[in-house]
C-alpha positions as CSV (number, residue, x, y, z in Angstrom):
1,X,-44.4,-3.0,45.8
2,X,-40.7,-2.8,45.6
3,X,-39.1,-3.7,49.0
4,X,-36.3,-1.9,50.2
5,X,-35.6,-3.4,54.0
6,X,-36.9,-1.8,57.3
7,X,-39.1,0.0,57.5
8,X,-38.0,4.4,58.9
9,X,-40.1,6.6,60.6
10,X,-43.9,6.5,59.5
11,X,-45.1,9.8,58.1
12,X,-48.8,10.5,56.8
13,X,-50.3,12.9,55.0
14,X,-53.9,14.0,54.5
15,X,-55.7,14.5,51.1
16,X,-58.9,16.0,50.7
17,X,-61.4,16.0,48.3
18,X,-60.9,19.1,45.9
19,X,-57.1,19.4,46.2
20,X,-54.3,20.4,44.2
21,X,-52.0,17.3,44.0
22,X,-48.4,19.5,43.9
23,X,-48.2,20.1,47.6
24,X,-49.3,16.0,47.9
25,X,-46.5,15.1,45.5
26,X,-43.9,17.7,47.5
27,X,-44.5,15.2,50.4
28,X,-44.1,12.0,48.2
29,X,-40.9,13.1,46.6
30,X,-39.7,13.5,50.1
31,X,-40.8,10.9,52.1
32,X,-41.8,8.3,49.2
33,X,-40.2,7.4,47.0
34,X,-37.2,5.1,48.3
35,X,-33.7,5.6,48.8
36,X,-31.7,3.0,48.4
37,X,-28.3,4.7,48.0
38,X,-28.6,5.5,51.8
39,X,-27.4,3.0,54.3
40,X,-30.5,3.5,56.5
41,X,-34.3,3.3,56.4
42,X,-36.3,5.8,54.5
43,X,-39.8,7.3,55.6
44,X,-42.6,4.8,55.3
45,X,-45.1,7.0,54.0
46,X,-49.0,6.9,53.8
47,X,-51.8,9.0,52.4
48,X,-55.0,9.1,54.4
49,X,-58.2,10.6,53.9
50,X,-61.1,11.4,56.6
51,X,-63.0,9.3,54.7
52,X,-61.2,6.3,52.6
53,X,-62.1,6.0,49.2
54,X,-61.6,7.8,45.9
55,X,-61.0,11.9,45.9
56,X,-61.8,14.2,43.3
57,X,-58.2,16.4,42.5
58,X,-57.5,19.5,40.4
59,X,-57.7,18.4,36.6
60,X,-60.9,16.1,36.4
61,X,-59.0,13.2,37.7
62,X,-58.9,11.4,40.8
63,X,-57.1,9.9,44.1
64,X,-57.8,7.1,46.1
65,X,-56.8,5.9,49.5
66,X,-58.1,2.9,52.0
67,X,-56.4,4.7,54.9
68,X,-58.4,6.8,57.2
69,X,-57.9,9.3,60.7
70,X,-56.9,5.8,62.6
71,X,-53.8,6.1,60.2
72,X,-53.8,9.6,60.1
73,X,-53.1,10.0,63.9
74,X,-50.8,6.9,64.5
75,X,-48.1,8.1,62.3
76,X,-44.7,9.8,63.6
77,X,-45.0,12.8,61.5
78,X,-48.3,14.1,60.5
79,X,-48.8,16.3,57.2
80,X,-51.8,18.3,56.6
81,X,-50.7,19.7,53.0
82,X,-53.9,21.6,52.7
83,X,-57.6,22.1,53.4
84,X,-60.5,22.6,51.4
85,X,-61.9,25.7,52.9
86,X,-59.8,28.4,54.7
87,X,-63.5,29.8,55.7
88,X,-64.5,26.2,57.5
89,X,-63.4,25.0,60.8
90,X,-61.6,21.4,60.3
91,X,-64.6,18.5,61.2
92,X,-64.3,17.3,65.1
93,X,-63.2,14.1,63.8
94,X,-59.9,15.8,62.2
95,X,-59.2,17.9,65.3
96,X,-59.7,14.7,67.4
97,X,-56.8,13.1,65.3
98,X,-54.8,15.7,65.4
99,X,-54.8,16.2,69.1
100,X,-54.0,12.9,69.7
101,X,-50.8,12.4,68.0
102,X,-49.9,16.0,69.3
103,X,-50.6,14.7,72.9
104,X,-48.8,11.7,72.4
105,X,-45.5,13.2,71.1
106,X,-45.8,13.3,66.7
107,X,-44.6,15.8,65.2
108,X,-46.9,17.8,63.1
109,X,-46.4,19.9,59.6
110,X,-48.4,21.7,57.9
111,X,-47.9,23.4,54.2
112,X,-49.9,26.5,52.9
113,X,-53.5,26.7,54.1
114,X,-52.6,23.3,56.1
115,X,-52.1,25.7,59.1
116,X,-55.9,26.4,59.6
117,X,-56.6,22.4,60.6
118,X,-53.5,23.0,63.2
119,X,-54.7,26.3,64.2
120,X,-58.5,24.7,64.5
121,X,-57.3,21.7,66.7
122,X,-55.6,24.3,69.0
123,X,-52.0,23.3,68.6
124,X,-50.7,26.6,67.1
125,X,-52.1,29.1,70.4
126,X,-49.6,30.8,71.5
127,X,-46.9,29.8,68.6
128,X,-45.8,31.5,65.5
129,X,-47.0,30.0,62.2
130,X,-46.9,30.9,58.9
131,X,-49.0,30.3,55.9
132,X,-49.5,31.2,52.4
133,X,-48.8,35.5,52.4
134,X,-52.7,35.7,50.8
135,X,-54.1,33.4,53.4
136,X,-52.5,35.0,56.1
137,X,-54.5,38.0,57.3
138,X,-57.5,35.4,57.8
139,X,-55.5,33.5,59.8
140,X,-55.0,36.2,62.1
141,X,-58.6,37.0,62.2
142,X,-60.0,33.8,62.5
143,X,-57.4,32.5,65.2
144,X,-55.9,35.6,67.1
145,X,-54.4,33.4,69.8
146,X,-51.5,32.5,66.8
147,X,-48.6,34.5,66.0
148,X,-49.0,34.6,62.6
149,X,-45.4,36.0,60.6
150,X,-46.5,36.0,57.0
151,X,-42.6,36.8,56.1
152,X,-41.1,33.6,56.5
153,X,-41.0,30.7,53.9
154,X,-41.6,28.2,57.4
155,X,-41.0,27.8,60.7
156,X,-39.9,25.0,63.1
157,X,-41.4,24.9,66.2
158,X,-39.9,21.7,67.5
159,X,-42.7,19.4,67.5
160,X,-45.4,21.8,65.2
161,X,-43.9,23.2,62.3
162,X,-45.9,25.0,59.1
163,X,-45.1,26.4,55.8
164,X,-45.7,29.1,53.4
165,X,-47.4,28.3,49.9
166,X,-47.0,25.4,47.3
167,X,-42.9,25.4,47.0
168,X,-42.1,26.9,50.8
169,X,-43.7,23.2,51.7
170,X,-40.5,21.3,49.8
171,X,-38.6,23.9,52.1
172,X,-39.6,22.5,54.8
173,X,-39.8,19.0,54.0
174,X,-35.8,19.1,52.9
175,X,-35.5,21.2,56.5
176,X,-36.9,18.0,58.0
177,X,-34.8,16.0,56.7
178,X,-31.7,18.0,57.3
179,X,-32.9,18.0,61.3
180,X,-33.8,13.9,60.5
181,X,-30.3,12.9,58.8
182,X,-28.0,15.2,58.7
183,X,-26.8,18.1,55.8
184,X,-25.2,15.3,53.2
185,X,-28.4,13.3,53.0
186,X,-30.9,15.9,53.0
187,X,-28.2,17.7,50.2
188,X,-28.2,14.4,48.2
189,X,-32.0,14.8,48.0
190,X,-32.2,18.4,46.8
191,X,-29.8,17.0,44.6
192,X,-32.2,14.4,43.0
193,X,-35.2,16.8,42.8
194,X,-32.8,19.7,41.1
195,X,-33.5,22.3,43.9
196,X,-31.6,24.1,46.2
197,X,-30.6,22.3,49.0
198,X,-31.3,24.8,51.9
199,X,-33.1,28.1,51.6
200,X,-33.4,29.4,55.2
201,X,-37.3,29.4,57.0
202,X,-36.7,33.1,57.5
203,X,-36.4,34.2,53.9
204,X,-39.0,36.6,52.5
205,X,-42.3,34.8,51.2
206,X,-43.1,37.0,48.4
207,X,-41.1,40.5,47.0
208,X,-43.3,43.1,45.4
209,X,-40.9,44.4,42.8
210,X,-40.0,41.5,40.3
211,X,-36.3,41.4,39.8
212,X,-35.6,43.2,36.2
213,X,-33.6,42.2,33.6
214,X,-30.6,44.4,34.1
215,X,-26.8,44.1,33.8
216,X,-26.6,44.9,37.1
217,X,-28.2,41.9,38.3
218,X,-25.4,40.1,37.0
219,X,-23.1,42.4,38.8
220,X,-25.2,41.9,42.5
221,X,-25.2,38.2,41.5
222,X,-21.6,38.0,41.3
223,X,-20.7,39.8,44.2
224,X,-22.9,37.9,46.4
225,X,-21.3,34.6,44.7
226,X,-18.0,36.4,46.0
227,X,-18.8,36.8,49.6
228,X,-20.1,32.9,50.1
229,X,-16.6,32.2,48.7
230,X,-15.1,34.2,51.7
231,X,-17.0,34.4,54.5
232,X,-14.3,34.5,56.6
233,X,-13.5,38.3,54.9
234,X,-14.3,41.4,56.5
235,X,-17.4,41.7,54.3
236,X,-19.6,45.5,54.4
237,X,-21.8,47.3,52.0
238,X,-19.5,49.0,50.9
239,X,-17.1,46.0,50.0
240,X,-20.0,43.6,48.0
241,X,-20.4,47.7,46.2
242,X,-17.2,47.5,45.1
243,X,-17.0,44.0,43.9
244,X,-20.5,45.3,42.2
245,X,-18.9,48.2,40.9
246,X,-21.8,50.2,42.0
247,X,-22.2,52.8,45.1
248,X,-23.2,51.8,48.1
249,X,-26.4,53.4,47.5
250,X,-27.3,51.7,44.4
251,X,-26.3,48.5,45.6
252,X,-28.6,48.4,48.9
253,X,-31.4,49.9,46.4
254,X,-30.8,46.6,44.0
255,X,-29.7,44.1,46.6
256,X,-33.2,44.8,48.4
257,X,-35.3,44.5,45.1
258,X,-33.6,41.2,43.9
259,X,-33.8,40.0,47.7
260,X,-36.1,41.6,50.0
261,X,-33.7,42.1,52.5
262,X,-30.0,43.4,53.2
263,X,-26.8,42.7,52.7
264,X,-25.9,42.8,56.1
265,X,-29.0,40.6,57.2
266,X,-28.3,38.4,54.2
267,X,-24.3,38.0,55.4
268,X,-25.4,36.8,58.8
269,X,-27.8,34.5,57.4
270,X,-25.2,32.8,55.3
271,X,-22.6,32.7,58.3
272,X,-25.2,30.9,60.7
273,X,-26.5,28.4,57.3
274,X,-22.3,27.7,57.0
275,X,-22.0,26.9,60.6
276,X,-24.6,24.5,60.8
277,X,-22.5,21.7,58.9
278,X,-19.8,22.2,61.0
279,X,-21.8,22.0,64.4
280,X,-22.9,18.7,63.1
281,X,-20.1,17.1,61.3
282,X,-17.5,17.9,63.8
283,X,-16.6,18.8,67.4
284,X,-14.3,21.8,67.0
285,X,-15.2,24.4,69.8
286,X,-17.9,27.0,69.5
287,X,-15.3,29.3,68.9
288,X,-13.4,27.8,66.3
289,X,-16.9,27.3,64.4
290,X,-17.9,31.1,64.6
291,X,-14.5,32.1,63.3
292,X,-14.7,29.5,60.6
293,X,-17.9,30.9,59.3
294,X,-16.4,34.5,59.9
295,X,-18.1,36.2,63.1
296,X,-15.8,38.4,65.0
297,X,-17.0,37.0,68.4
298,X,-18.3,34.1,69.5
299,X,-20.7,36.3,71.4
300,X,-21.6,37.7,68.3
301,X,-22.0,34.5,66.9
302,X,-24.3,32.9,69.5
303,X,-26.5,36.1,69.5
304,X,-27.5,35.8,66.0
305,X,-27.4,31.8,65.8
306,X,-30.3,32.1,68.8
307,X,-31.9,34.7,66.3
308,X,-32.2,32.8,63.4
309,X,-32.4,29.2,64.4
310,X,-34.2,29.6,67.9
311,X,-31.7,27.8,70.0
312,X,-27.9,27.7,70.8
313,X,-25.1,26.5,68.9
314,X,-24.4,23.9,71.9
315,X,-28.0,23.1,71.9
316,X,-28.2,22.8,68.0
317,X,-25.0,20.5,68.4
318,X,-26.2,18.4,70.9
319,X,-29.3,18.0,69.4
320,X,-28.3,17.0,65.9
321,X,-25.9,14.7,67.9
322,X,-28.7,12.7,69.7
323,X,-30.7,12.6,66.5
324,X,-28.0,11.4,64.2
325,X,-27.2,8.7,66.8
């Protein structure tokens, strides 16, 4: 076993017999493999199982792990990436774990149908969660006491936090590690796995009209390209038309099928993503931050940074502070 000094933060993850072994290997291109290009310690990771031993996986082949629910539960971060059957309650012996480490402080993630063991172990009453979009409506059903918001690709409850589907999981993992380390690290590893390095929680799941194969794609794609170049603009519809050459009209009518939202909603989005680098990275005033990222008000700014990321600039700042330190 390559050895690449101290030991970080322990995070486990759960296989189970039957699984798919992409959200699995979404949490060991994470948290596993090592990192020795940063000047700190990486996640030790570990896979468990309820019951050690081998596991049968998608394909014919197979998985094995000596590490059981003692592991499990006694890790920092806990991962469910899955479970067998959305229909089935998790075993006592899983919602024991998982109680446990919640009780005792762990943070807890789940990715795609993951969020039935949470919402079975109680830890998601009275919270949103989200899920895979097709597994969502059982969700609902089966655990009414969870807000379940089928629209978002995750959400961060502060010491709970779930995913959509398969991809939404590496989402969330990155998001993790941006809240862990900071934007440059968490960038340098969306970097090494060749995806993006932030999609927001809050972005659609799943758009019903597939995006066609039109020169006006092009068009909406450069005009959008245009407006993250200058935030700081006095950016409407009818501006990001323009630079579309399109009408208004057709451009809200393409900007929602490529999408699934608006520009407007998209703007604000990409104003509160800009800002958090700068909350983290330096100390310039709230003020000077919203203007940077091109809010006409601080009030303004504040309202929708509360929206979207659930807490306050000053909070967000002081957070990532204590964190980083």
């Amino acid at each position: 076993m390559l050895h690449i000094g101290p030991r970080g933060p322990s995070v486990t993850a759960l296989a189970y017999d039957g699984m798919s072994v992409f959200e699995m290997g979404i949490v060991t291109e994470v948290f596993g493999l090592p990192r020795p290009e940063f000047d700190r310690p990486w996640y030790d990771l570990t896979i468990c199982a309820e019951t050690p031993g081998p596991l049968r996986v998608v394909g014919g082949a197979s998985l094995s792990t000596e590490h059981g629910l003692d592991t499990f539960a006694a890790a920092e971060t806990l991962i469910v990436p899955g479970v067998p059957d959305v229909r089935a309650d998790p075993s006592p012996a899983l919602v024991a774990a998982l109680r446990a480490a919640h009780a005792r402080g762990a943070r807890i993630m789940s990715i795609c149908s993951g969020a039935f063991a949470l919402a079975g172990a109680g830890l998601l009453d009275g919270r949103r969660a989200t899920t895979h979009w097709r597994y969502a409506d059982r969700l609902r059903e089966r655990y009414p006491s969870v807000e379940v918001d089928a629209d978002v690709l995750y959400l961060d409850d502060g010491d709970v936090l779930t995913s959509a589907g398969s991809a939404a999981g590496l989402d969330l993992c990155l998001h993790v590690v941006r809240r862990d380390h900071g934007p440059a690290i968490a960038n340098a590893v969306a970097r090494r796995l060749v995806v993006q390095p932030h999609r927001d929680g809050g972005q659609a799941q799943f758009i019903e009209a597939p995006v066609a194969d039109d020169p006006a794609d092009d068009r909406l794609a450069r005009s959008m390209e245009w407006a993250l170049g200058n935030l700081t603009a006095p950016i409407t519809v009818e501006v990001l038309a323009r630079r579309a050459h399109m009408s208004s009209r057709t451009y809200l009518r393409h900007f929602a099928r490529a999408t699934g939202t608006t520009p407007i909603r998209w703007l604000i989005n990409q104003r509160v993503n800009a800002s958090l680098a700068l909350l983290e990275t330096t100390g310039s005033p709230i003020e000077e931050v919203a203007a940077a990222v091109g809010f006409e008000s601080v009030v303004t700014f504040r309202h929708h940074f509360t929206q979207i990321v659930r807490t306050s600039p000053s909070a967000y700042r002081r957070a990532f502070t204590t964190t980083a330190g």
